[in-house]
mmCIF file as gemmi writes it, N, C-alpha and C atoms, coordinates in Angstrom:
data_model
loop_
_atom_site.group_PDB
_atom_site.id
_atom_site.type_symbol
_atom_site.label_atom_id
_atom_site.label_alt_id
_atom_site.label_comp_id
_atom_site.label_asym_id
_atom_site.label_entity_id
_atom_site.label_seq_id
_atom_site.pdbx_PDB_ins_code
_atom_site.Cartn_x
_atom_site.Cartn_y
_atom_site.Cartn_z
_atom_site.occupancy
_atom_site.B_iso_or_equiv
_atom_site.pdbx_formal_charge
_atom_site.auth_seq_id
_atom_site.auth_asym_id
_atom_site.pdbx_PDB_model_num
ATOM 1 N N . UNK Axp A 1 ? -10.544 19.877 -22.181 1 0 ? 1 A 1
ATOM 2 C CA . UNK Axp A 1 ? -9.806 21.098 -22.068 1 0 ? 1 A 1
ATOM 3 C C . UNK Axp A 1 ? -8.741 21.193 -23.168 1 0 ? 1 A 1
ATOM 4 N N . UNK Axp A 2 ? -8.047 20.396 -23.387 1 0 ? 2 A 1
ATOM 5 C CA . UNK Axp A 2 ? -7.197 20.128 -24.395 1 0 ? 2 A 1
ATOM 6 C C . UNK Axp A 2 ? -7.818 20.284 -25.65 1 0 ? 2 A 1
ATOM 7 N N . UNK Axp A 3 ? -8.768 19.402 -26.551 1 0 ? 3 A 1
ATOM 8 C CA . UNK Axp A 3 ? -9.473 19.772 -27.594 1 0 ? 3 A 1
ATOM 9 C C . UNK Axp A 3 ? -9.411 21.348 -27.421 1 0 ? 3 A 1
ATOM 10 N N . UNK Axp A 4 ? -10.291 21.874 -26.39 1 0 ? 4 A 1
ATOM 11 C CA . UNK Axp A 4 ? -10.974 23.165 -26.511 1 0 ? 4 A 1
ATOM 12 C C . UNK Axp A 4 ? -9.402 24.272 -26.871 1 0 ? 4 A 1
ATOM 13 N N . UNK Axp A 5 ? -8.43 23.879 -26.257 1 0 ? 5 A 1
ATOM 14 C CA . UNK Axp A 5 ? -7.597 24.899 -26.753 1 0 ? 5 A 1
ATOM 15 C C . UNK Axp A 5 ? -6.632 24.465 -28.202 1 0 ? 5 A 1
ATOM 16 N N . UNK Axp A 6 ? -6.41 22.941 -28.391 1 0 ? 6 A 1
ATOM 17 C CA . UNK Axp A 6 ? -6.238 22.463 -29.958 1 0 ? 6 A 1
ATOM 18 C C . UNK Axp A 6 ? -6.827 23.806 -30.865 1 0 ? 6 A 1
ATOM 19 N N . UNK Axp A 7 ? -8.289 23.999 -30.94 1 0 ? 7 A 1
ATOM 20 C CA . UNK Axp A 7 ? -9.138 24.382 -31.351 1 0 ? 7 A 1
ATOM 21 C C . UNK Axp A 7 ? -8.902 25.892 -31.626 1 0 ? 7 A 1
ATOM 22 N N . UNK Axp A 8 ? -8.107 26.293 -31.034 1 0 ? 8 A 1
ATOM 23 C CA . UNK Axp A 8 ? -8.406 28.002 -30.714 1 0 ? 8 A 1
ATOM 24 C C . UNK Axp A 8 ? -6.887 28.554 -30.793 1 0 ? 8 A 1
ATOM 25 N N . UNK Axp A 9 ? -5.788 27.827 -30.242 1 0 ? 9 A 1
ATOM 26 C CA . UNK Axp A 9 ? -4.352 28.119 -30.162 1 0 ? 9 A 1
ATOM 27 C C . UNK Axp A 9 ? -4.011 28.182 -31.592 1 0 ? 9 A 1
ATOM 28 N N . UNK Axp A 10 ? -3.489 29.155 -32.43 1 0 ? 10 A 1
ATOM 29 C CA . UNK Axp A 10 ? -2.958 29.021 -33.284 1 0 ? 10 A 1
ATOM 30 C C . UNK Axp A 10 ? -1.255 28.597 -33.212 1 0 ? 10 A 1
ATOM 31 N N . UNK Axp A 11 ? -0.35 28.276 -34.337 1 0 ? 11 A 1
ATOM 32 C CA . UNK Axp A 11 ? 0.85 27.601 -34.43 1 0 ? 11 A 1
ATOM 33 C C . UNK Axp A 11 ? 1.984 28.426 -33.022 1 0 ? 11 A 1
ATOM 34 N N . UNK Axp A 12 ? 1.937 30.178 -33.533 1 0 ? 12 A 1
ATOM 35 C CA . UNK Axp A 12 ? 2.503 30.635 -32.184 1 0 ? 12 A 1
ATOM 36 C C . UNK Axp A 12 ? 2.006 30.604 -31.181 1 0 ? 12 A 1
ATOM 37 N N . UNK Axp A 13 ? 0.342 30.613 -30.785 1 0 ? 13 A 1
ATOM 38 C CA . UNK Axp A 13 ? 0.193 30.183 -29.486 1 0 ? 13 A 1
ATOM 39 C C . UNK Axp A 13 ? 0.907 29.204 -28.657 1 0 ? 13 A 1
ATOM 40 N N . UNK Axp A 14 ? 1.046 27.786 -29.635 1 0 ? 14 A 1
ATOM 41 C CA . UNK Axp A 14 ? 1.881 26.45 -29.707 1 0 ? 14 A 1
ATOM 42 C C . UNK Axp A 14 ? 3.194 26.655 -29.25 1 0 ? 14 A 1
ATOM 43 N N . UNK Axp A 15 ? 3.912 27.591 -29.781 1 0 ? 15 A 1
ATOM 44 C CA . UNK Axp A 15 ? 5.365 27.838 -29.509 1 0 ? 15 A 1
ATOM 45 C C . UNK Axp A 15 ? 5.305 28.575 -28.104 1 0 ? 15 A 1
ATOM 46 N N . UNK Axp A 16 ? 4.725 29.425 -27.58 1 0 ? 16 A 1
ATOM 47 C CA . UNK Axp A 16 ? 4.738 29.986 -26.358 1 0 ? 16 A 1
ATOM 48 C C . UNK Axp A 16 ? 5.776 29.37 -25.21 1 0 ? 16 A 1
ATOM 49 N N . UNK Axp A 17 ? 6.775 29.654 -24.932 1 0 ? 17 A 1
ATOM 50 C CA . UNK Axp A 17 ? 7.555 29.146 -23.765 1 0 ? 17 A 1
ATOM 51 C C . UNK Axp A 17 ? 7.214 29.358 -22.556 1 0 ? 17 A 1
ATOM 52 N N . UNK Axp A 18 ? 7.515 28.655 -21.935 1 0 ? 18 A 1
ATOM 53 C CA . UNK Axp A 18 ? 7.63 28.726 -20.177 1 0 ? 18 A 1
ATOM 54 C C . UNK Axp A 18 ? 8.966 27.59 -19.598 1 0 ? 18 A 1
ATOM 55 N N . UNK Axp A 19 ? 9.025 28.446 -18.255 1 0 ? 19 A 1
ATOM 56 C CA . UNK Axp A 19 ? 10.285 28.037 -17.697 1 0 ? 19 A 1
ATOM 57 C C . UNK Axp A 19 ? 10.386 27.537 -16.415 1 0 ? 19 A 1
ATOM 58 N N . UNK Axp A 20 ? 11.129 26.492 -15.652 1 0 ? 20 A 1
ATOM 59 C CA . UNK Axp A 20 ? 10.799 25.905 -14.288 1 0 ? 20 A 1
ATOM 60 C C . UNK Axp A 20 ? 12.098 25.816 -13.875 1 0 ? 20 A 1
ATOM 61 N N . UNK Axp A 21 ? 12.455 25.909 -12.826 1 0 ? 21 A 1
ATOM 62 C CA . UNK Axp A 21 ? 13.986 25.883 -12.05 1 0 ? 21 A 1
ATOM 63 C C . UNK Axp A 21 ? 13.797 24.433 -11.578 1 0 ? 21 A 1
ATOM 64 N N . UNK Axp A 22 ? 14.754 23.855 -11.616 1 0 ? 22 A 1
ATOM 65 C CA . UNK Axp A 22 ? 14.967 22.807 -11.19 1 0 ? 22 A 1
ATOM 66 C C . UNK Axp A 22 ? 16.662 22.642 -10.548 1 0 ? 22 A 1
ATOM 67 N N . UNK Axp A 23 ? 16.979 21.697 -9.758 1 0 ? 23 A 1
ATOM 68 C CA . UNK Axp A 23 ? 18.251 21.591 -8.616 1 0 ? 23 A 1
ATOM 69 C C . UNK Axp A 23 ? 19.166 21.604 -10.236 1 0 ? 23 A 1
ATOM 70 N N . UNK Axp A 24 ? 19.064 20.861 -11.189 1 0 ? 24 A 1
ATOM 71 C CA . UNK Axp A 24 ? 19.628 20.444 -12.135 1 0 ? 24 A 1
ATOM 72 C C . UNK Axp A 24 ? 19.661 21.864 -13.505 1 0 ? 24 A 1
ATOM 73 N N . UNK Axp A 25 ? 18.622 22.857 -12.936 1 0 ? 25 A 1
ATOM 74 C CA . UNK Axp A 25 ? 18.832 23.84 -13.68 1 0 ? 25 A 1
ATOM 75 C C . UNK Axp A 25 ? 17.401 24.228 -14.611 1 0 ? 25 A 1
ATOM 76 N N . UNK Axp A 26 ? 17.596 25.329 -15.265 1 0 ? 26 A 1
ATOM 77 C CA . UNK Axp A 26 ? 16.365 25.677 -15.828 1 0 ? 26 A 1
ATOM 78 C C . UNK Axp A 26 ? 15.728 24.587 -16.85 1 0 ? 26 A 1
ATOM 79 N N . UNK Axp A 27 ? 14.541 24.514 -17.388 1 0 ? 27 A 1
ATOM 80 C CA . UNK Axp A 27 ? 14.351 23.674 -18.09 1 0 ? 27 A 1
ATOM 81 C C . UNK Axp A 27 ? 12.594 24.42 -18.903 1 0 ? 27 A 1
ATOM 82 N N . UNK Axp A 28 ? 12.857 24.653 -19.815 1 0 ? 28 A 1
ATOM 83 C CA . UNK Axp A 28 ? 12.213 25.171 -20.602 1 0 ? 28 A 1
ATOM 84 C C . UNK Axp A 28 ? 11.228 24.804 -21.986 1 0 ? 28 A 1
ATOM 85 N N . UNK Axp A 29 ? 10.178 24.936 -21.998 1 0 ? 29 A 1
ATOM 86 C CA . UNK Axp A 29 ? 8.817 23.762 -22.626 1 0 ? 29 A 1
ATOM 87 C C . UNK Axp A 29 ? 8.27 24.949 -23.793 1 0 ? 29 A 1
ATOM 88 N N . UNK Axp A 30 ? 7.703 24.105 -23.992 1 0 ? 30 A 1
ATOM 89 C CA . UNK Axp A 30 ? 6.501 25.029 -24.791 1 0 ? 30 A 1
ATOM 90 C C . UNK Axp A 30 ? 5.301 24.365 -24.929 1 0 ? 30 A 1
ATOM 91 N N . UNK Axp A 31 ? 4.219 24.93 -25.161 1 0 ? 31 A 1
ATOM 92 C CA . UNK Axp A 31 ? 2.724 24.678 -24.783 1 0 ? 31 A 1
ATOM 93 C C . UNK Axp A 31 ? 2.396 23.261 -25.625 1 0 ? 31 A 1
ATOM 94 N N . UNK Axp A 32 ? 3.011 22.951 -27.405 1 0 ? 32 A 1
ATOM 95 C CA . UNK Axp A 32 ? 3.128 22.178 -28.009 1 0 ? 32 A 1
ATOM 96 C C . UNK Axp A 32 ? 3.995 20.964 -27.143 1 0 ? 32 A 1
ATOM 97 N N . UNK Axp A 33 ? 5.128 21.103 -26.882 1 0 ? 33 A 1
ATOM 98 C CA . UNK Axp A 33 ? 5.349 19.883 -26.173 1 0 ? 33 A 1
ATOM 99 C C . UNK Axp A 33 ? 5.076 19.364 -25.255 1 0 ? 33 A 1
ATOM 100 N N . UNK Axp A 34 ? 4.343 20.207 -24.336 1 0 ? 34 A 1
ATOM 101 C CA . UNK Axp A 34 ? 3.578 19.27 -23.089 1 0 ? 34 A 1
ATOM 102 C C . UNK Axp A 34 ? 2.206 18.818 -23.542 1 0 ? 34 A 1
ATOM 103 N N . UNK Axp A 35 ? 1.655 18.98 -24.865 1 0 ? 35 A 1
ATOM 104 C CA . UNK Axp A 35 ? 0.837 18.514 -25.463 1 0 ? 35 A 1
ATOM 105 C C . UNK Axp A 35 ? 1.229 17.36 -25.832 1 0 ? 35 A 1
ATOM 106 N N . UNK Axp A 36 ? 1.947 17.235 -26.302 1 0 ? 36 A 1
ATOM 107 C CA . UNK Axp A 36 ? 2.635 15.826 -27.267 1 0 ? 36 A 1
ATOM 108 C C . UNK Axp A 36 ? 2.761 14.91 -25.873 1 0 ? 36 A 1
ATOM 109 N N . UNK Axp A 37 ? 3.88 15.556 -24.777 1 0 ? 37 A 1
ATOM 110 C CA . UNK Axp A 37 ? 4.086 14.855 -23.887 1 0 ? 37 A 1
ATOM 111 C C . UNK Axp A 37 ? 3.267 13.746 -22.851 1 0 ? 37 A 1
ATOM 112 N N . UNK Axp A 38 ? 1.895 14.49 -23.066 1 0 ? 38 A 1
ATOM 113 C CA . UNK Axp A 38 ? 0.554 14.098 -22.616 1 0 ? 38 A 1
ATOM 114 C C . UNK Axp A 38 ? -0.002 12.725 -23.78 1 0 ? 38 A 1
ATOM 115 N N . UNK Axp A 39 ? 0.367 13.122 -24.835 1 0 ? 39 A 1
ATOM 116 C CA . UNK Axp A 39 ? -0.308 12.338 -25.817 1 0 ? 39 A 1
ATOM 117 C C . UNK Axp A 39 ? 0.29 11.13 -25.833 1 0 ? 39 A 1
ATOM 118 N N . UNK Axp A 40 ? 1.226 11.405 -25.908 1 0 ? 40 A 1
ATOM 119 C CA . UNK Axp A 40 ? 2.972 10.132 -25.274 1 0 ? 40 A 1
ATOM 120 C C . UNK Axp A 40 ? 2.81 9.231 -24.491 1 0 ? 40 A 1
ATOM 121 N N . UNK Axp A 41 ? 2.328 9.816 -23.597 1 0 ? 41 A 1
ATOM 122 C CA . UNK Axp A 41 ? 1.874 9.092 -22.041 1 0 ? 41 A 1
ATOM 123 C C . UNK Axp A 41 ? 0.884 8.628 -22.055 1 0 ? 41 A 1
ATOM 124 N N . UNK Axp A 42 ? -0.101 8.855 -22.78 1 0 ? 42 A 1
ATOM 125 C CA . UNK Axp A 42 ? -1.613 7.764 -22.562 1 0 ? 42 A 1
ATOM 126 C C . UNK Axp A 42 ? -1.302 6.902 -23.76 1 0 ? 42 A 1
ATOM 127 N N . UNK Axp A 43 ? -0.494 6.927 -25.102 1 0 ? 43 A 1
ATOM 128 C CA . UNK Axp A 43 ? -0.379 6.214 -25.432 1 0 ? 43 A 1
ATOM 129 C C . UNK Axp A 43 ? 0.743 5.156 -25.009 1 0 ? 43 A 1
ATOM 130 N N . UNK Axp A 44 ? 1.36 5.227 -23.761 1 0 ? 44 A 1
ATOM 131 C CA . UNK Axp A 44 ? 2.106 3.848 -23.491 1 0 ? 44 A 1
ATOM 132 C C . UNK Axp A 44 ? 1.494 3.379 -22.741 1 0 ? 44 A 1
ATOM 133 N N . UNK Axp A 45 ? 0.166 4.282 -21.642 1 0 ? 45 A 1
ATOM 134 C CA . UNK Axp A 45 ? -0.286 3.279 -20.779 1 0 ? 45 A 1
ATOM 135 C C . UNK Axp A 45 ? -1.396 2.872 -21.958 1 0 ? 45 A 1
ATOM 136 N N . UNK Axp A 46 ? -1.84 2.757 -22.632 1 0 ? 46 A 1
ATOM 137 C CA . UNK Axp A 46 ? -3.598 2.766 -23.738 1 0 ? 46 A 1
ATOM 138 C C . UNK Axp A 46 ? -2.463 1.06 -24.288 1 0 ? 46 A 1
ATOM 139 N N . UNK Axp A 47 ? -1.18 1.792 -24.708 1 0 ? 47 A 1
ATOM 140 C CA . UNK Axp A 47 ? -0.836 0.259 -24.773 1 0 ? 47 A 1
ATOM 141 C C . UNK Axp A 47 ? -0.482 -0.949 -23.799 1 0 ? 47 A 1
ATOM 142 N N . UNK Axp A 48 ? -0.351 -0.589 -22.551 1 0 ? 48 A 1
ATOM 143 C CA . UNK Axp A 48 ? -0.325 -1.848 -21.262 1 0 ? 48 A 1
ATOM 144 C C . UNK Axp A 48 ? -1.673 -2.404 -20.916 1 0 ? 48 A 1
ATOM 145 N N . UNK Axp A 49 ? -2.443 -1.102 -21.342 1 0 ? 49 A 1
ATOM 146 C CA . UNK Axp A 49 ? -4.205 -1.766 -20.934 1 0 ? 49 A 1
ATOM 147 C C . UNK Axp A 49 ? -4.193 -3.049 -21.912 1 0 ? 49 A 1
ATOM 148 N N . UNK Axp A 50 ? -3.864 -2.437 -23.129 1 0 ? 50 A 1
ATOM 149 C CA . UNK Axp A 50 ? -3.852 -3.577 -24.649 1 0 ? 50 A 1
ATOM 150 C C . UNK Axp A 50 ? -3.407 -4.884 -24.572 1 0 ? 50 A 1
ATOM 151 N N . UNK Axp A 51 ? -2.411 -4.737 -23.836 1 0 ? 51 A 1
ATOM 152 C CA . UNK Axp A 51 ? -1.558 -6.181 -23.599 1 0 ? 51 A 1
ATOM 153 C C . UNK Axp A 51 ? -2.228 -6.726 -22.601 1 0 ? 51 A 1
ATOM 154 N N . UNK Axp A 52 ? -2.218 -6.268 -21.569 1 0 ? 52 A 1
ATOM 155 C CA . UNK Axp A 52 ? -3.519 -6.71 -20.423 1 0 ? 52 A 1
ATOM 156 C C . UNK Axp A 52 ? -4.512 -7.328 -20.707 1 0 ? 52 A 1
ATOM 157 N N . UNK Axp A 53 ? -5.642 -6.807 -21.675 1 0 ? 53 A 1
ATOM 158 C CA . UNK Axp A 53 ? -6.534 -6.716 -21.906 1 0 ? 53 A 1
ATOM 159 C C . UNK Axp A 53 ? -6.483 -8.63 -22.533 1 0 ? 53 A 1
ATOM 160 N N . UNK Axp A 54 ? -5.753 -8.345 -23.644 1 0 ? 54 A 1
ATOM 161 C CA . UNK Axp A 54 ? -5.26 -9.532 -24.335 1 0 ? 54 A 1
ATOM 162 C C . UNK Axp A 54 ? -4.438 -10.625 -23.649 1 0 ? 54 A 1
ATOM 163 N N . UNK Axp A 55 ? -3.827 -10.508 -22.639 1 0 ? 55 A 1
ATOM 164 C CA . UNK Axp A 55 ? -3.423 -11.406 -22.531 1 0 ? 55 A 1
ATOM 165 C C . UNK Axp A 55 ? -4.323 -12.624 -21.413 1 0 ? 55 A 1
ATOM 166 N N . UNK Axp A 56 ? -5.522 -11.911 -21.033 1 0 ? 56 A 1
ATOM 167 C CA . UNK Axp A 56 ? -6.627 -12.067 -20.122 1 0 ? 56 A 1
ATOM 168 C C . UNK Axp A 56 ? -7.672 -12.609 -21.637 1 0 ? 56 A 1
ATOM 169 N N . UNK Axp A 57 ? -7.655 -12.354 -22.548 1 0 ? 57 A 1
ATOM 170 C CA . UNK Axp A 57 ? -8.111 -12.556 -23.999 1 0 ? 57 A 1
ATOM 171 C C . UNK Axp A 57 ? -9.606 -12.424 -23.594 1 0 ? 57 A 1
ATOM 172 N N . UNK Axp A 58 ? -9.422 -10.949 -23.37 1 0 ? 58 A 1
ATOM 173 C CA . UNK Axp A 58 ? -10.139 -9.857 -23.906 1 0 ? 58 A 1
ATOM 174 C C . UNK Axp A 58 ? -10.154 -8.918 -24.787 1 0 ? 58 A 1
ATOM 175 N N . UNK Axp A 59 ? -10.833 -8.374 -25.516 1 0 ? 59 A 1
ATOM 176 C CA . UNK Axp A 59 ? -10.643 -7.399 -26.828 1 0 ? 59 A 1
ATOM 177 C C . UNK Axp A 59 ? -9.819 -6.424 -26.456 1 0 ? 59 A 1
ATOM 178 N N . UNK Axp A 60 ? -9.403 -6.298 -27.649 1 0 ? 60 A 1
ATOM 179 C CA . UNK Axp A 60 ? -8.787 -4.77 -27.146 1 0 ? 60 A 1
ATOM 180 C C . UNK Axp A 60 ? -9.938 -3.566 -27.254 1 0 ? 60 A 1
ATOM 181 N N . UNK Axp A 61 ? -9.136 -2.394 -26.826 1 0 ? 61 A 1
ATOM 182 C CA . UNK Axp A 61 ? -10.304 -1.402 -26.56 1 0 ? 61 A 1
ATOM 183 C C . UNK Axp A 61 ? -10.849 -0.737 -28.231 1 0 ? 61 A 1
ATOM 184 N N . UNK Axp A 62 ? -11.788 -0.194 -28.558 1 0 ? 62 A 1
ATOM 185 C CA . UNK Axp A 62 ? -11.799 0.527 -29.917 1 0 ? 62 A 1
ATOM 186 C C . UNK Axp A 62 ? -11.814 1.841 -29.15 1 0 ? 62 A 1
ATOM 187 N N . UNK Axp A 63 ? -10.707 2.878 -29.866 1 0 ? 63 A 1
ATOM 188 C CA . UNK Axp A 63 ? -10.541 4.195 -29.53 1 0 ? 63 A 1
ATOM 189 C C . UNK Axp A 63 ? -10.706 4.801 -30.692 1 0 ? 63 A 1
């Protein structure tokens, strides 16, 4: 799903905002950073598998 809209979103699609209330107050994204944010996040767990993986001395993964 991600590829498919990479693919098709141009740079302002990317910028597009949205907004969420929170107790702490509004808090406001854009389509680009919950992209990144996603990308962020599998790369710290892609790196615990790594260490795991290795320290069991097994390969690491090829991605």
């Amino acid at each position: 799903m991600i590829d498919d809209r990479l693919r098709r979103w141009t740079s302002d699609d990317l910028a597009v905002e949205f907004s969420r209330e929170r107790r702490t107050g509004t808090e406001t994204f854009t389509r680009a950073w919950v992209i990144w944010h996603l990308i962020e996040h599998d790369l710290h767990h892609g790196g615990e598998i790594s260490q795991i993986l290795g320290s069991n001395g097994v390969s690491a993964l090829t991605l």
